[in-house]
N, C-alpha and C positions, 0 to 999 in steps of 0.2 A: 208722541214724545220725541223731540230733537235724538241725535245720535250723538250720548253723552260724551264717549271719548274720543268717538270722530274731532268734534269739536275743540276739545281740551288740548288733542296735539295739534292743533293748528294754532293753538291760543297763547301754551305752552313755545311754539316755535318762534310767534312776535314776541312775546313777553322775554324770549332769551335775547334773540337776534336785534330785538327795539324794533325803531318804525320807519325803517330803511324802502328807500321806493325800490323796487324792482324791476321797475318798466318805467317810460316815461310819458306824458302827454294823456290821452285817451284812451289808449291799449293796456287796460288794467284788468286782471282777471277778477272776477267778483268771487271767487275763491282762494283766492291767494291777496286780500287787502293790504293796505300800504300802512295801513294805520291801527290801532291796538284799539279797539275801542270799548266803551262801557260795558256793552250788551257782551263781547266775548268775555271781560275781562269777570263778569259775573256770572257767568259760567265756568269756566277755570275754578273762580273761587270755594263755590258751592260743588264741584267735583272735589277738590283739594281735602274741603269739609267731609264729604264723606270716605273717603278715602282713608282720613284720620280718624273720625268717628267711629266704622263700620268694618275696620280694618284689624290691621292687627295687634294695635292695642286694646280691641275691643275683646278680640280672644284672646289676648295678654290677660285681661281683667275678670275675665268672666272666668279661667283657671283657678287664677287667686282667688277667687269668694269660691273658687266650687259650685259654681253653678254649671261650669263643664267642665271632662275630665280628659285630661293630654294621656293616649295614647299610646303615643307613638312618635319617635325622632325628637324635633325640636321643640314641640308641644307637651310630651312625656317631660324632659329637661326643662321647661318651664313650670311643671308643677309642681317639681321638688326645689324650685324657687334658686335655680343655677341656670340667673340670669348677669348675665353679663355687658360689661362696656365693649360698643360695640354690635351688641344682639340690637339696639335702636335705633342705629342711626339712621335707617332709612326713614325711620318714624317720624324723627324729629326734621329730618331733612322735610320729610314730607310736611310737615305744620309751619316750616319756615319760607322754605326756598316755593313750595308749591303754593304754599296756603297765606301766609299770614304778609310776604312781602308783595305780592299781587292786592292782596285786600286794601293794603296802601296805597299801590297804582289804580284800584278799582276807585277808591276815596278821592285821591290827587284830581284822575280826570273827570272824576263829576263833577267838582269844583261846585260852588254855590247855586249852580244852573239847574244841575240837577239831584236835587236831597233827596230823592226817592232813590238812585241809586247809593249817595254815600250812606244814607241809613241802612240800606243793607247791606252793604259794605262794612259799615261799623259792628254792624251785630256778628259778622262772621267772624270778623276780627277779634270780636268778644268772645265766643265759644271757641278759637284757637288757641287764645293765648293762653285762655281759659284749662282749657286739657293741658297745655303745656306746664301751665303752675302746677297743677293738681298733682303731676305726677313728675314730675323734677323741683318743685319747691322753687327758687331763685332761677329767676331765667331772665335770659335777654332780651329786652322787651321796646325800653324808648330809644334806646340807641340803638337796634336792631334790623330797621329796617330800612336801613339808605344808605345800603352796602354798592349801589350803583354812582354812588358820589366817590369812593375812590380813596377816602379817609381812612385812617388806622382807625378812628374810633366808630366810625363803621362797619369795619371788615374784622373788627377784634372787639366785638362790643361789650363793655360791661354789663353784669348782671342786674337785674332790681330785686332788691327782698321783693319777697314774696305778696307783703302787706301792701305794699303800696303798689303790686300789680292787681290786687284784688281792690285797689281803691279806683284804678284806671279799666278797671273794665267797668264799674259803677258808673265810672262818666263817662267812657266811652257809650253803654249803653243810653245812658241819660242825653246825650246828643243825637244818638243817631233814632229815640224817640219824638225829637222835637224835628228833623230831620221829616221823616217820612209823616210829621204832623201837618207839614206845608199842604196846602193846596194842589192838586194836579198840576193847574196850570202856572204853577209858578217853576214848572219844570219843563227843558227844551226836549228830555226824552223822558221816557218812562219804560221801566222793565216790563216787559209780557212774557213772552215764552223763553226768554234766556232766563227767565228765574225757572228754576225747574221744582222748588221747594211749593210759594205759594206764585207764580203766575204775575209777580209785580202786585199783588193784595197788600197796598199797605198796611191797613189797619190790621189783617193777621200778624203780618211782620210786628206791627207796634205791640202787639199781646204776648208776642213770643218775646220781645223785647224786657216787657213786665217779668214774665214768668224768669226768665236768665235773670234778672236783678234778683229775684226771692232766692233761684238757687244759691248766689251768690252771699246775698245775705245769711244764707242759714248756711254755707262754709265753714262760718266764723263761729258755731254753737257751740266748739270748746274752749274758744277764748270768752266768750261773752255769750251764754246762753240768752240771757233775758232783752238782752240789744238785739241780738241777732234773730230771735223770734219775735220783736216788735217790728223790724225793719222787712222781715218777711212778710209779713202779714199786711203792711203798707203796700208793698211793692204786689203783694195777690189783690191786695183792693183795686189798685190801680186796673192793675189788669183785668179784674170782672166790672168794673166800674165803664171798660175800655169794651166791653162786651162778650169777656172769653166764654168759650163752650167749647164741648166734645171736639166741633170739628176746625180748632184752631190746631190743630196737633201738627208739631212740625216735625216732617219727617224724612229721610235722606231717601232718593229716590231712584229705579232701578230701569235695564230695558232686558228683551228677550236674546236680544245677540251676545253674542261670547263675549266681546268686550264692553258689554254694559253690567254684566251680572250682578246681582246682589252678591256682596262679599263673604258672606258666611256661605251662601249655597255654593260659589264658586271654589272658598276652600275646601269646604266640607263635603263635598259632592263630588268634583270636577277635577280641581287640584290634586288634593290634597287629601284624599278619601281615605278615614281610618285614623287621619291623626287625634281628632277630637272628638268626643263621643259625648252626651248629656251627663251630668255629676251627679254623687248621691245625695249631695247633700238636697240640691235643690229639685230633685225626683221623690224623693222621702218626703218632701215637704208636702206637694202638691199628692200625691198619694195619699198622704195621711187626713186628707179632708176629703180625697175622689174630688179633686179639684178639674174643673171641666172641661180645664186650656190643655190635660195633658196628652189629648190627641192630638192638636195643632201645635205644643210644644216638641213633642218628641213622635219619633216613627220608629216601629216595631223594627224588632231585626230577632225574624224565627223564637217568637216567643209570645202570649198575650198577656203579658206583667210587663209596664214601664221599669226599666231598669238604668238605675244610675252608677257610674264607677265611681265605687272611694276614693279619695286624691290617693295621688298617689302610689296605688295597687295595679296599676293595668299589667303588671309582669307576671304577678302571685297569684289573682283570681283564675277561677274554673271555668268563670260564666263570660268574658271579654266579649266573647261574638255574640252575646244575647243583651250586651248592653245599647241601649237606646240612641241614635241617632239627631242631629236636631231636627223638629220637625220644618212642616212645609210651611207654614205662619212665617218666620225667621228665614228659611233656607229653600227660600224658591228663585229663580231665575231672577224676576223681578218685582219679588216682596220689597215692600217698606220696609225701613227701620226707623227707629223713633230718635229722635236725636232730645226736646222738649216737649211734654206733652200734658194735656189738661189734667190726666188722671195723676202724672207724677203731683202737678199743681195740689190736687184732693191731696194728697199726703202728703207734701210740705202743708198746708194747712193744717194739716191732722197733728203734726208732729211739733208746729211753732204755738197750737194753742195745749200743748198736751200738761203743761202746767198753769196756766190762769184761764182755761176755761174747757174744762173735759167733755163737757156735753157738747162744744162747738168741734174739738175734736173727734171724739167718737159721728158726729154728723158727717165729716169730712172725711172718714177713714172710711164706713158703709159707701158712700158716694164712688169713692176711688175704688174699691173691692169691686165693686158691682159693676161701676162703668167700665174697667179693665176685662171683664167676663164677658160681658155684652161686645165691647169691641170684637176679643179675638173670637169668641164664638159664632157670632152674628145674633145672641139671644141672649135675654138673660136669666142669669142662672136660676136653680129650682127655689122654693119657697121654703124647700128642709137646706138646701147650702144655704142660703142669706141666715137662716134661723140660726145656724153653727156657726157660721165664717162673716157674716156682715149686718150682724145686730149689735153692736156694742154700743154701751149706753154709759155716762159718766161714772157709773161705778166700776166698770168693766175693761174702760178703755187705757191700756198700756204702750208705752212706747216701744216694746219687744214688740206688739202683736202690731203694731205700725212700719216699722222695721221690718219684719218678715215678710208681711205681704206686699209693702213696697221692691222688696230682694227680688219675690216673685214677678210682679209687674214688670222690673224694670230689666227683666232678662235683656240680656247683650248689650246692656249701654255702661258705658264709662263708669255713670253716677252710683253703682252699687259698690264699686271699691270704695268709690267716697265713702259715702255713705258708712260703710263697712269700717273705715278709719274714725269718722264724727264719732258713729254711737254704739260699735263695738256687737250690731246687731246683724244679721243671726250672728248665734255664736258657731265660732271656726274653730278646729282643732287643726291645727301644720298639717300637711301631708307627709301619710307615710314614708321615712326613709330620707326625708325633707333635709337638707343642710343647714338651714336657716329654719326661724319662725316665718311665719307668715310674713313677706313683705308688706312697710311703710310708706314705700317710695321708689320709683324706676333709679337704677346706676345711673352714674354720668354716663353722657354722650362720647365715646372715642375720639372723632372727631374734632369735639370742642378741647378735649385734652390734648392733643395733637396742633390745632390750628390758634385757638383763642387763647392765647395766655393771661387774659383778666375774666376768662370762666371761672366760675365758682362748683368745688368737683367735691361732688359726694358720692363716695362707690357703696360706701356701706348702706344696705336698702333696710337695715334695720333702723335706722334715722330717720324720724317721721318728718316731714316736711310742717312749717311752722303753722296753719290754720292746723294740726292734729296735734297739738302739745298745748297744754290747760296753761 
């Protein structure tokens, strides 16, 4: 594996400075190029991506549901939901300046020659703007990024509702399918190893593409359940129709050097050790069936009980040093993390037919249980767990018990806060001592209050952002 941030600050250093020569004639260093090109600028991008993915919005989110439990310092103050304008902005910085205005340049220079990289280009740009809506609502989006033109309405861009960003990542992704549908050779370059995700596979890319269109569609399932489960269910045909299986699972990628770390292990381990420990809610869960993942979820600390912290309690409990750590799965040097994956696909299935055809859902909810075990395990589970935990049959099958074990599956990713605002599953109780109820939605950005005066500023995070309001 390439040396991921090696790379990214050489990437990040033309992408600042442009494509200025340094030298002239034939004395050019082949480490220091003159020119920004496809192959860095798609590196950069998929860094940028996990960076935002797997970062600290990622332990922002997984606070919020309690599926881990803050600690200590900034992490403890985040779970009594006393977060602030300000506490984001590197975040948001990180999805613009890092992520989403590069995916443009990554787009721009492939220009028609080469669609295998704007297709992927477009899909990242889809999963950024992506997390940006989800969790700020109205964001800056088509006027956003060609802040290097020098324009007021670039450098002070207006917002887009919400709706009609969620309609532009739909064609965004619907291009940059037809994009990486082209033929090889209708391209002068093609990605290999600067994709660090799939390797330049377009046709994974074009699956993962499908699966972000279903996500996307089922967003909308409390403006329009019945749309929004018909439009999901197209866009997963597509995608098994496109060939998906187990190993199209796209996933943010790690190395063994200090500066490539998986970002959970490097805060949780390395960093930042003690500030975040595993939650009760989502330790209780998995306990309460002797669910199989919870060696590889969580690591012992002087105790043989998995133990979760109540939100909110790390100051009052007896047991603090006996609660559970994330495990090694999540929180190794250079574990994966899941950014879209097939098993999520099994429960958007499960969940868009869970009212016009329950037996096709109870099929697709068993599938997702079961393949989700077999992943993290390496086996799959015993013939007494499937019999209690992944036999549901049309009478049997509920959208809680869809909910739940999708909660579980989809440990450390973004999509459980969604999730968690759509359909109100698991159920949450505030954290102890909490200021607020459970937050709707991230504060405004400091920054944009400070520099953009046609931002749109919402601090109160009790304001659900517009796909969460009926």
């Amino acid at each position: 594996m390439k040396k991921i941030l090696i790379l990214t600050t050489l990437t990040v250093l033309f992408v600042t400075q442009g494509c200025k020569k340094f030298t002239e004639g034939d004395k050019i260093s082949p480490n220091a190029p003159s020119e920004v090109t496809a192959a860095l600028l798609l590196s950069n991008c998929e860094v940028a991506l996990f960076a935002s993915y797997g970062g600290s919005l990622s332990r922002t989110s997984s606070i919020l549901t309690q599926q881990s439990a803050g600690f200590t310092d900034q992490a403890f103050i985040f779970e009594k939901y006393s977060i602030v304008e300000g506490d984001l902005d590197n975040e948001w910085s990180s999805l613009y300046t890092s992520g989403l205005i590069n995916t443009k340049k990554l787009i721009d220079k492939a220009g028609t020659a080469n669609p295998h990289y704007a297709g992927i280009g477009k899909i990242l740009q889809a999963m950024m703007i992506g997390a940006a809506t989800d969790l700020w609502g109205d964001v800056p989006y088509s006027k956003a990024l060609n802040g290097e033109d020098g324009t007021q309405e670039s450098l002070k861009p207006s917002y887009d509702k919400q709706a009609d960003v969620l309609n532009a990542i739909q064609a965004v992704l619907t291009s940059a399918i037809a994009d990486l549908g082209q033929a090889k050779a209708n391209n002068n370059l093609l990605p290999s190893s600067d994709d660090y995700i799939f390797g330049g596979d377009a046709d994974k890319w074009i699956r993962t593409a499908w699966m972000l269109k279903a996500r996307y569609a089922l967003r909308l399932s409390k403006k329009n359940s019945a749309d929004a489960y018909s439009k999901t269910l197209a866009a997963l045909a597509s995608a098994n129709a496109a060939g998906l299986s187990a190993g199209d699972d796209c996933e943010m990628m790690f190395g063994t050097s200090a500066n490539e770390y998986n970002q959970w292990y490097a805060f949780t381990k390395v960093d930042r050790e003690g500030y975040i420990r595993m939650g009760a809610k989502l330790v209780n869960m998995m306990n309460s069936t002797s669910d199989p993942r919870l060696p590889f979820y969580c690591e012992l600390q002087d105790t043989t009980a998995y133990i979760g912290g109540p939100a909110g309690e790390a100051e009052s409990i007896t047991y603090g040093k006996f609660v559970s750590v994330i495990g090694s799965y999540y929180a190794s040097p250079d574990s994966k993390l899941p950014l879209i994956t097939y098993v999520e696909s099994k429960f958007m299935e499960a969940e868009a037919n869970i009212n016009a055809d329950k037996a096709a859902a109870a099929t697709a909810y068993n599938a997702a249980v079961i393949g989700h075990i077999t992943k993290v395990t390496g086996a799959a589970p015993s013939s007494g767990y499937v019999t209690a935990n992944a036999s549901e049959t049309s009478s049997t099958i509920t959208l809680e018990k869809i909910m739940n074990q999708k909660y579980i599956a989809l440990f450390t990713q973004l999509e459980v806060y969604n999730d968690w605002r759509r359909t109100g599953f698991p159920t949450l109780t505030k954290a102890t001592g909490a200021v607020t109820e459970i937050p709707r939605r991230m504060p405004n950005v400091l920054t944009e209050r400070l520099y953009n005066s046609n931002a749109t500023l919402v601090s109160d995070m009790s304001v659900p952002v517009w796909w969460d309001t009926n």
